[in-house]
ZAMARGU-4260 file (C-alpha; in steps of 0.2 Angstrom, whole numbers, plus 5000, padded with zeros to 4 digits):
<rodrens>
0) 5039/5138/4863 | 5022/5139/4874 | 5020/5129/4890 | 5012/5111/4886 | 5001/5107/4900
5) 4995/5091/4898 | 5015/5085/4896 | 5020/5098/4910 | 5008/5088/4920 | 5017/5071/4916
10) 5029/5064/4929 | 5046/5054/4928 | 5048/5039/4933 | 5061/5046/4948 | 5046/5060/4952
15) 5032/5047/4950 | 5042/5036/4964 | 5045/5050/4974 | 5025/5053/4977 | 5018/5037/4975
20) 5031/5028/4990 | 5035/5014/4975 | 5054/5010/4969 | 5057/5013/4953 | 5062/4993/4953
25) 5041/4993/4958 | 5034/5003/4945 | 5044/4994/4932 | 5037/4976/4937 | 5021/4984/4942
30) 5020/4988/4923 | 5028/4975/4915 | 5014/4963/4927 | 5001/4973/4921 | 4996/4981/4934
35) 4996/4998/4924 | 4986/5005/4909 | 4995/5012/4896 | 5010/5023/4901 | 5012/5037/4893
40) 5032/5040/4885 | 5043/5056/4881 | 5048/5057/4864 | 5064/5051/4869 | 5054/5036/4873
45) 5054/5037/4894 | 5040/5034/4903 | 5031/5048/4909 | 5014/5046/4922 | 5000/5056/4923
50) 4989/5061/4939 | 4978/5048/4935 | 4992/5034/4934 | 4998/5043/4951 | 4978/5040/4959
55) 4978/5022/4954 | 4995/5018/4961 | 4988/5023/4976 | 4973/5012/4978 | 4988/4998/4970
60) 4999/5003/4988 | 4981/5004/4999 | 4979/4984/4990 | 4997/4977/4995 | 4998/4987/5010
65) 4983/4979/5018 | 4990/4963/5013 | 4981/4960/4996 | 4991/4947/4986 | 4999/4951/4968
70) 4987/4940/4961 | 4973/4946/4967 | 4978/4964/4964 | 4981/4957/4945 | 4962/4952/4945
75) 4955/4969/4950 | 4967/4978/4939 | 4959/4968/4923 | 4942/4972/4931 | 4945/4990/4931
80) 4953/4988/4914 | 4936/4980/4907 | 4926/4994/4914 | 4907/4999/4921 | 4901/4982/4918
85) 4913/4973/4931 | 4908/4986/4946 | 4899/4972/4954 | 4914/4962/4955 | 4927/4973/4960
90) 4914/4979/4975 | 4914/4957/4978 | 4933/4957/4978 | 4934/4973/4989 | 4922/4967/4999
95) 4932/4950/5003 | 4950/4959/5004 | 4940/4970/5017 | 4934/4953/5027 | 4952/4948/5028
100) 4959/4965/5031 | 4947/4964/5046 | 4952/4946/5052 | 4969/4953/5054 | 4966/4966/5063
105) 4956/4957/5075 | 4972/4944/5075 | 4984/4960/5078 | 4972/4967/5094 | 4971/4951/5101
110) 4993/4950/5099 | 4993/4967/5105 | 4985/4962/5122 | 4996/4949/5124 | 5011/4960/5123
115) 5003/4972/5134 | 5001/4959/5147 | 5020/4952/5144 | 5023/4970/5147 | 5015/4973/5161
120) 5022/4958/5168 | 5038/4962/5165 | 5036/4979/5172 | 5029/4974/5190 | 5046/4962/5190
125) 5056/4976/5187 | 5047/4987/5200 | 5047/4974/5211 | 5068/4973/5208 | 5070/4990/5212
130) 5059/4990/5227 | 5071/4977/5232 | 5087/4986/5228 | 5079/5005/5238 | 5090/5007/5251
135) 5084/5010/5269 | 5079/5027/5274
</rodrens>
């Protein structure tokens, strides 16, 4: 029997998980929601994913991950789905995903300098504490 490449190149849904960072509890809702194009299947029926279901998973964990909602992702899966004539608004709803993704961070920093003052704080008492504590030379 000669090597298939394009099924060689297929990957279980344990494999799959293992290089995408998604559960396999994920990949199954992911596809049941729609969130996926066709999955390929074994003959036996499994699901088997390809390197391009591998490449869109990760723009799906780049989506969620910088906080895009479920819905929204659902919205730019269908737009991708319906192909060249939807660029426009995919660029739209990456765009405003990209708006929020900044607010956030700006929220974060501005969090950040607030722990780093509390820490700060907390350190000169500490210092101060153990100046106290020194005993005399």
């Amino acid at each position: 029997m000669e090597p298939d490449p394009v099924n060689d190149a297929l990957l279980t849904p344990a494999e799959t998980a293992a290089e995408s960072g998604f559960s396999l509890d994920t990949l199954r809702y992911y596809d049941r929601i729609g969130l996926l194009g066709p999955v390929a299947r074994s003959a036996s029926g499994h699901r088997r994913y390809s390197p391009g279901d591998l490449e869109w998973l990760s723009i799906l964990r780049c989506l969620r991950e910088t906080g895009m909602p479920i819905a929204d992702m659902r919205s730019y899966t269908e737009l991708a789905k319906a192909g060249d004539g939807t660029v426009r608004q995919r660029l739209e709803a990456l765009e405003a995903h990209d708006a929020e993704v900044e607010k956030r961070l700006a929220s974060l920093l501005r969090q950040r300098a607030h722990l780093k003052e509390k820490i700060a704080y907390y350190r000169s008492l500490d210092s101060e504490e153990s100046a106290d504590r020194a005993p005399d030379d």
